[in-house]
N, C-alpha and C positions, 0 to 999 in steps of 0.2 A: 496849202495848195495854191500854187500860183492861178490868175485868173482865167488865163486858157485853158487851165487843165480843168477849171470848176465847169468852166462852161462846156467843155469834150464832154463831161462826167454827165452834165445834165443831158446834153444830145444822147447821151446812148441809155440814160433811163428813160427817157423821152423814148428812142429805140424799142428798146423792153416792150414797153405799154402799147405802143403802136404797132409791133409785131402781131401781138394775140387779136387786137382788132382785124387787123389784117388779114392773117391767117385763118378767123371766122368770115369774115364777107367778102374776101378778096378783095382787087384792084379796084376796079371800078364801081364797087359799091359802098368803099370806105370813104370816109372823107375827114377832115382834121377835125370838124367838129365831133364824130363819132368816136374818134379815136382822144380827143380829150375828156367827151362823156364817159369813157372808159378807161379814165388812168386816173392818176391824182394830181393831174393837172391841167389848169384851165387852157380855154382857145387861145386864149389874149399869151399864156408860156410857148405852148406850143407853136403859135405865130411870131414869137420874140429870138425863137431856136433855129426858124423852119420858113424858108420863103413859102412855101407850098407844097402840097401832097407831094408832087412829086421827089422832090429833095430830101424830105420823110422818109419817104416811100426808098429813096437810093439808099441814103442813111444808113436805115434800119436793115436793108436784105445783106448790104455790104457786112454790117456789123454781124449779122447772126451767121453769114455764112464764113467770114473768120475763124469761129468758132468751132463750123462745121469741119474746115479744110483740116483740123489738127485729132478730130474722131480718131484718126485711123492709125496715126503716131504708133501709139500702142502695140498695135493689131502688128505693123511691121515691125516694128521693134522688139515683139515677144517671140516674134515667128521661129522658129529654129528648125523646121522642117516646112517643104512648100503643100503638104494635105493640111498640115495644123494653119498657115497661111490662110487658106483659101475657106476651112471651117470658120476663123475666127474672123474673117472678112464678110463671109457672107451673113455670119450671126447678126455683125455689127448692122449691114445695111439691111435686115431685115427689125433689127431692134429701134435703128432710129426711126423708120417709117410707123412702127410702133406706137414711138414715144413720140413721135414729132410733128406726124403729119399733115397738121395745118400751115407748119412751115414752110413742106416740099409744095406742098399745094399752092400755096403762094408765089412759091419761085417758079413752077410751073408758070403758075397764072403772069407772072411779070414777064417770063423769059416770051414768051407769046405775044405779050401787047407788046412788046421792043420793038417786034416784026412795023407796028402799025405807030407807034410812040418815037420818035425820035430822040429827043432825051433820056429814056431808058437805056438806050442801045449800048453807047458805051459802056456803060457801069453794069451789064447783061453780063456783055462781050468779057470783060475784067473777069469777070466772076467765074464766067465759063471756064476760062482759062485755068483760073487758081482750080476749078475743079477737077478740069481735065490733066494736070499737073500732080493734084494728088494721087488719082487713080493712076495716073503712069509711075508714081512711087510705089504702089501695091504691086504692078503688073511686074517692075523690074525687081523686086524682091521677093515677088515669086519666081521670076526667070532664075537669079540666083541661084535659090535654094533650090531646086529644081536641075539648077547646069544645063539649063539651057537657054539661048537668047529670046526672046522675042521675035515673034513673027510679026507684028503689028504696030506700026506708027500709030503715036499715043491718041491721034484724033478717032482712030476707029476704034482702040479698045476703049475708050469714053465712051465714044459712041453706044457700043454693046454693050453696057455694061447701065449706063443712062437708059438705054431704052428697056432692058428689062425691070429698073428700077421703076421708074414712069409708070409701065404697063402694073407694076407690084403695087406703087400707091394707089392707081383709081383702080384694081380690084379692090382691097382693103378697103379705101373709103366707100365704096359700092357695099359692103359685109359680105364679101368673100371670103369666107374663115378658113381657105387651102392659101389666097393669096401668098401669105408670108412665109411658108414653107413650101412654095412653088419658086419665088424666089430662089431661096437658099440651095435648091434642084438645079434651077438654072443653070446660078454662078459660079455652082460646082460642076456645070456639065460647058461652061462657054472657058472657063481658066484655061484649061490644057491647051484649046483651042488659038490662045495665044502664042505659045510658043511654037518654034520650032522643031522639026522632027527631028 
């Protein structure tokens, strides 16, 4: 392995370890020393990786939500009718808030302090994008399958689709036990709402 890849490799276990810190205390309660009390690596690696939290902190959201933007691959790739689409779409975003929620909670919490952080902004803004990007590959493969276009530029079906998701995580993390199947109600009552009559 050449030595930039050794050192890529170490940023994003670095990544890993600093996510789950994160994802428990959020943004402004984390700090590098918590997050190397909480990995298998010392302050002194984690400052050898990392000019500072915030770098970290871009890092890691950049890395995990990579991840995130190819969830859904699947989902449209399996689809072969636009009700099985929109079943299998909403399962998935009510299963990663599921499985994942200190994640979203985190992204919540960074995509906020952007607003007040100026160094976040950009790397928010990136992110938003790649996300509002996937959801417009959902939306157009439902229009599709469906035959019919879209009613909605992709900012606003992100939009609705983001903000029911948001309202689904902090029910959930509040123990609302209807939360994640209020969701899955939604997204099957806002879909059609996309397209055109």
């Amino acid at each position: 392995m050449r030595a930039v890849d050794k050192f890529d490799a170490r940023r994003d276990q670095l990544a890993e370890s600093a996510l789950k810190t994160l994802g428990e205390l959020g943004y402004a309660r984390t700090t590098l020393r918590e997050i190397a009390n909480n990995s298998p690596f010392s302050h002194g690696v984690v400052h050898y990786y990392f000019q500072d939290k915030l770098e970290l902190v871009i890092h890691s959201v950049r890395y995990y939500k990579a991840r995130c933007v190819t969830r859904y691959d699947a989902v449209i790739a399996d689809a072969t009718t636009a009700d099985g689409l929109v079943d299998a779409f909403a399962d998935k975003l009510a299963e990663t808030i599921r499985d994942e929620a200190p994640m979203h909670r985190l992204w919540y919490d960074l995509r906020t302090q952007s607003m007040f952080e100026e160094q976040l902004r950009d790397a928010v803004t990136t992110i938003d994008k790649t996300l509002e990007a996937m959801i417009w590959q959902v939306v157009t493969r439902y229009a599709g399958l469906a035959g019919r276009p879209a009613a909605l530029a992709p900012p606003v079906a992100y939009g609705m689709l983001d903000g029911l998701f948001q309202q689904a995580l902090l029910e959930h993390v509040g123990g609302h036990a209807e939360a994640l199947p209020t969701l899955v109600d939604q997204v099957h009552a806002v879909m059609p709402l996309m397209l055109q009559r």
